[in-house]
C-alpha positions as CSV (number, residue, x, y, z in Angstrom):
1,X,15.5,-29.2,-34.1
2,X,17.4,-27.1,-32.1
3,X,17.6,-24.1,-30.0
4,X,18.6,-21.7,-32.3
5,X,15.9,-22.8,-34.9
6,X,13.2,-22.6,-32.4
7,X,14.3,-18.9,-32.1
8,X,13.8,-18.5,-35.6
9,X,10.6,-19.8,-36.1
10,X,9.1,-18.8,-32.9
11,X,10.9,-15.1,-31.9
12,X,7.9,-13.8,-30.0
13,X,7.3,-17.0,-27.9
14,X,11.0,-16.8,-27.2
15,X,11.1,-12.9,-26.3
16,X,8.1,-13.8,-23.5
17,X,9.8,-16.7,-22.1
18,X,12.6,-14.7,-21.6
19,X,10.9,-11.8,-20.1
20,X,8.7,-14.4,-17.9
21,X,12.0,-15.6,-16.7
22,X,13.5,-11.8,-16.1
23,X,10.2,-11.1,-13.9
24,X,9.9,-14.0,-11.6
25,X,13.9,-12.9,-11.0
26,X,12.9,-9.4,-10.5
27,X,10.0,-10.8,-8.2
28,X,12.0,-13.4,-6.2
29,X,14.9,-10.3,-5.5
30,X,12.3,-8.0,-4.6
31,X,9.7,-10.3,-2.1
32,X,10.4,-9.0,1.1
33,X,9.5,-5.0,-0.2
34,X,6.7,-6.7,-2.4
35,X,5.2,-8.7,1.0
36,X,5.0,-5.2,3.1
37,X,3.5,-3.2,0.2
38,X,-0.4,-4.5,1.0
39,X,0.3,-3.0,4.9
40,X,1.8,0.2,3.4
41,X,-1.6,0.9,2.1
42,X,-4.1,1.3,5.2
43,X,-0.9,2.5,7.3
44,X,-0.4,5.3,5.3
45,X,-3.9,6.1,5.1
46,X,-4.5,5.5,8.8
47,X,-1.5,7.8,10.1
48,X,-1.9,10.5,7.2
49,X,-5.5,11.1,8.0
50,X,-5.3,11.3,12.2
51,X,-2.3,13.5,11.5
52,X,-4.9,15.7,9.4
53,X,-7.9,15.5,11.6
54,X,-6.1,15.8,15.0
55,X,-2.8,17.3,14.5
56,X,-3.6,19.7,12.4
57,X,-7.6,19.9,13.2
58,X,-9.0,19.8,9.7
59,X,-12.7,19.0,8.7
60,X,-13.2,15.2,8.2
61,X,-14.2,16.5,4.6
62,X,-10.9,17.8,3.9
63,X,-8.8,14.9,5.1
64,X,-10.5,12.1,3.6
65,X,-9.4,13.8,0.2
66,X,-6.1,14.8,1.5
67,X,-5.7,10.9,1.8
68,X,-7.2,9.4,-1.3
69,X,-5.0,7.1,-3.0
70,X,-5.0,5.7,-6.4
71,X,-5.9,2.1,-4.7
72,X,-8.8,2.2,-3.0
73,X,-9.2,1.5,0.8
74,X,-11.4,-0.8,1.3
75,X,-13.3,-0.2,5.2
76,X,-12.7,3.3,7.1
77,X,-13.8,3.7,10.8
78,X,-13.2,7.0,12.9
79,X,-13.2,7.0,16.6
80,X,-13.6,10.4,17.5
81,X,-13.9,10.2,21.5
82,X,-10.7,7.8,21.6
83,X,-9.0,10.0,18.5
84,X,-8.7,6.9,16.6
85,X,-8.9,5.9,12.6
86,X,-8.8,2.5,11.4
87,X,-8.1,2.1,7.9
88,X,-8.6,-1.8,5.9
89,X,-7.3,-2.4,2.3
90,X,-6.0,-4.8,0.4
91,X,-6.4,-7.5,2.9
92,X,-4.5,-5.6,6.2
93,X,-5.9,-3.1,8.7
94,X,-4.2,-1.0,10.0
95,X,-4.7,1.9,13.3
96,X,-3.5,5.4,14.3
97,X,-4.5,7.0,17.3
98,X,-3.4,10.5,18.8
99,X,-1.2,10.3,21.6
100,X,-1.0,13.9,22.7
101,X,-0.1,17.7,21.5
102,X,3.6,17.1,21.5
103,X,3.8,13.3,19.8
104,X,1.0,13.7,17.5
105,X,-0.5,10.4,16.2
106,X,1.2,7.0,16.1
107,X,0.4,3.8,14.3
108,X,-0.9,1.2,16.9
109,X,0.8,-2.1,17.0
């Protein structure tokens, strides 16, 4: 038996083992951007909604639908005497807290 029978008799197998192989490529080129994409999450979140509460003085209401996202966050905790919003989800937590009229909010180290 040899290769080019095995494609014959088997074409689907074949076709996934070759798009199994294309992926883990695609994954192994791409790791760096797919590692930071959990932290993207809760900073976006975090940042987006001080911005809306403190910046631009919306109701809490109002901001917490201006930052729904498709994936869910999954802890949310609002600081209002220190102007700060901490936002958890998918496994990193991230902070924003409002600096001052001029800088607006920044994400906390």
């Amino acid at each position: 038996m040899n290769c080019r029978s095995l494609g014959r008799r088997r074409p689907f197998s074949t076709l996934m083992l070759i798009l199994l192989i294309a992926l883990l490529g695609w994954v192994w080129q791409e790791r760096v951007a797919l590692w930071a994409f959990p932290d993207i999450i809760s900073a976006y979140t975090a940042k987006e909604y001080c911005s809306c509460r403190y910046v631009m003085n919306n109701p809490a209401e109002y901001c917490h639908s201006y930052v729904k996202q498709w994936l869910p966050t999954s802890g949310f905790t609002e600081d209002t005497v220190s102007k700060r919003v901490t936002v958890s989800g998918m496994g990193r937590s991230n902070s924003a807290q409002w600096i001052n009229e001029r800088q607006g909010c920044r994400l906390q180290p």
